[in-house]
C-alpha positions, 0 to 999 in steps of 0.5 A: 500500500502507497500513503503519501503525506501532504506537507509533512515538511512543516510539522512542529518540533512536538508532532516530529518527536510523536511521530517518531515516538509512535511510528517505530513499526512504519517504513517510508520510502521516496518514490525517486532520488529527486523526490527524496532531495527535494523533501529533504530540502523543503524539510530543512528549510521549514524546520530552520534547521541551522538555527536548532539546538543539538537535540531538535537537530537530532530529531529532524535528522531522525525524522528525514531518515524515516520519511525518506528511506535513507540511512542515517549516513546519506541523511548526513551528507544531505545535510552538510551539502544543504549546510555548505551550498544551501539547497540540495541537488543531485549531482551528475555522475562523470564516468571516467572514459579513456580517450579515443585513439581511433578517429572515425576515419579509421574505422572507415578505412578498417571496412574499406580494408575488410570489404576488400579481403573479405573481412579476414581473421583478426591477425591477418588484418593486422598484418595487412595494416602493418603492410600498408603503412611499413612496407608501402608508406601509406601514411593514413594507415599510421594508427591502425597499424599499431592496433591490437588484434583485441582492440580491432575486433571493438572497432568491429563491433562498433555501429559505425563500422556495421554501418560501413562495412555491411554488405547486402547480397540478394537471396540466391535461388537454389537450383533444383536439378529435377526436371528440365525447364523449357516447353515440351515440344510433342510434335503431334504425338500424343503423351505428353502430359500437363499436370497441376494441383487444384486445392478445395479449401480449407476449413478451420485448420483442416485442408480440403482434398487435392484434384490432380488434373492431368491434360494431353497437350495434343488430343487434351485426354484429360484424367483427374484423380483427388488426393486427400493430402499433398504430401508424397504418401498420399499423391505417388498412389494417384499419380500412378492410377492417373497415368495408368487411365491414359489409353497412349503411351506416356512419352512426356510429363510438364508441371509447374515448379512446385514441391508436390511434383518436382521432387524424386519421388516422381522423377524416378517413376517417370525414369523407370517409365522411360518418360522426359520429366519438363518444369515451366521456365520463369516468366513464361506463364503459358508452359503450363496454360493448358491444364490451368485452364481446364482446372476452372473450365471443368474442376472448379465447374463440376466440383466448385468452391466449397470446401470437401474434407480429406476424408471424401478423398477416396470417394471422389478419386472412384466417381472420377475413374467409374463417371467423370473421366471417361465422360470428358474423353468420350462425350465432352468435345473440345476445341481445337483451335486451327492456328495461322500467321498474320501479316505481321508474323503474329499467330492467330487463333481461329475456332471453326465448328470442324475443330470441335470433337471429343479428345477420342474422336481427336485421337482417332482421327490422327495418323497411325493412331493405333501405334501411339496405344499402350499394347493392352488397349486397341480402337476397338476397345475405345470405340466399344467405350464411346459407344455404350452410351450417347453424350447426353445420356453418359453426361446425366448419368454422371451429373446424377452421380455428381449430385448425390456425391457432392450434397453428401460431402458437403453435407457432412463437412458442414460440422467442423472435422474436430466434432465429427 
């Protein structure tokens, strides 16, 4: 508990010898240096204390003691100092410092001297500055070259050398030597492969499911897979059912930079594939367009926003393989944009009615079709697909399907994982 006592500084000699007669058990204690001297300062002048006997003298300098905290020794002095000067006033303390033998020219020509070496161990540059200034006679080196090893490692620390000397280098890429960064090149053939990663939110901490949306660059055979998590575990197994879906041979696989497929996992299945592994180059936003198209025109179409658990993961990956993707290769046409040079040698893309076909009927349509198919599947096969259903009829199907998958998931996700 705090008390703080107004005018204590005027009470009469009878009240001060009360006071310390009946607050033997209460302790006082200045809130400051300054509030102490200036207490006992309006004290000693009220009290007129040059003029007090011995024994009146005793009791203020009794009383001081108590009120302020200090001890009889340091009451003392406040009261020769009052004696002797008439007030009392802090005084400033004047630590000793030794002179500066090192301007600040020197420090500036001791990071001068380290951004040049590469800031060297301490010994060495003490030799360098010896060098400078006996061997070479540069005379502005006349200091420093009697400095200590101990003393020079101060002036390194010191703000204005810091100041000096630092040296700021940009963060350095670390090169990554998986894959090979240019566009793929598939010169007709189909295989070649565009791969990306589309997230379904996330929701109260916890990550929604991963689509991985595979695109062939010529004949845009598209197979999408789900992954509850991205981390190696949970993708090599989707990966390998993706690729596994594709009725060609893989010849060739392009992803943009990220962790989740630039990694060895996936570059040793395509080595044991025999398959050419590409990455997107930097400031080309169009290597990977392709299947980042795809990811709103048909994932985020079918499947939209919302968030999906992980643990729908696997429901989804079979609703893909049984309905959606053979209906996107078999009864969803795409187009095929029929490319020509201007005047100006600009490219320029036309899309007539001729250019719009299923990526079966694209595939079909390509020379030598049956040589690019993996030796299990023939055209005969494929045709038999096409034609168990019409498109209408296989895209009901599948958006029935679609339906009832959806309003379950979402249904369910609408409690928070941790309550499930």
């Amino acid at each position: 508990m705090h008390v703080r006592m107004q005018n204590a500084e005027t009470l009469n000699p009878d009240q001060i010898s009360q006071f310390l007669t009946l607050g033997d058990g209460i302790e006082f204690a200045g809130q400051s240096r300054a509030e102490r001297y200036l207490f006992a300062q309006q004290l000693l002048v009220a009290q007129e204390y040059a003029r007090q006997g011995k024994k009146q003298r005793g009791a203020i300098r009794a009383y001081l003691s108590k009120m302020t905290g200090l001890g009889m020794a340091q009451t003392a002095r406040l009261i020769q100092m009052y004696q002797e000067t008439g007030s009392i006033e802090l005084r400033g303390y004047a630590r000793h410092q030794f002179a500066n033998k090192y301007t600040d020219g020197d420090v500036r020509l001791l990071a001068t001297v380290d951004r040049a070496h590469e800031r060297l161990s301490g010994p060495a540059t003490c030799c360098i500055l010896r060098r400078e200034y006996e061997r070479f006679g540069k005379l502005e080196y006349a200091r420093l070259a009697q400095i200590s090893v101990s003393h020079l490692y101060n002036l390194r620390n010191g703000p204005l050398y810091r100041k000096h000397a630092a040296v700021y280098q940009p963060t350095r890429p670390t090169a990554v030597s998986i894959g090979e960064r240019r566009k793929p090149n598939p010169r007709g053939r189909p295989g070649f492969l565009r791969i990306d990663t589309v997230h379904q939110g996330d929701w109260d901490g916890n990550k929604g499911v991963y689509h991985i949306n595979a695109v062939d660059t010529v004949t845009q055979w598209q197979v999408v897979g789900c992954a509850s998590k991205i981390s190696e575990s949970f993708l090599m197994p989707v990966l390998e059912a993706i690729l596994h879906q594709f009725p060609f041979v893989i010849l060739g696989l392009h992803a943009d930079n990220g962790a989740e497929f630039i990694n060895y996992a996936v570059a040793a299945l395509l080595e044991k594939m025999l398959t050419e592994f590409t990455k997107s180059r930097a400031n080309r936003s169009q290597d990977n367009a392709l299947v980042e198209g795809k990811n709103g025109a048909i994932v985020r179409k079918h499947i939209g926003y919302g968030y999906i658990g992980g643990e729908h993961a696997e429901r989804l990956q079979k609703f893909y393989m049984a309905h959606f993707n053979p209906y996107l290769n078999f009864h969803r046409p795409c187009g095929f944009a029929t490319v020509s040079l201007d005047a100006r040698g600009k490219r320029k893309r036309e899309y007539k009615a001729e250019d719009y076909r299923t990526p079966y009927d694209k595939l079909k349509a390509m020379p030598e079709a049956a040589k690019h198919l993996k030796q299990n599947i023939s055209l005969v096969d494929l045709e038999q697909r096409a034609m168990q259903m019409s498109d209408t009829e296989c895209a009901r199907k599948m958006t029935t399907v679609k339906a009832k998958l959806l309003r379950d998931c979402k249904t369910e996700s609408l409690v928070p994982p941790r309550y499930l």
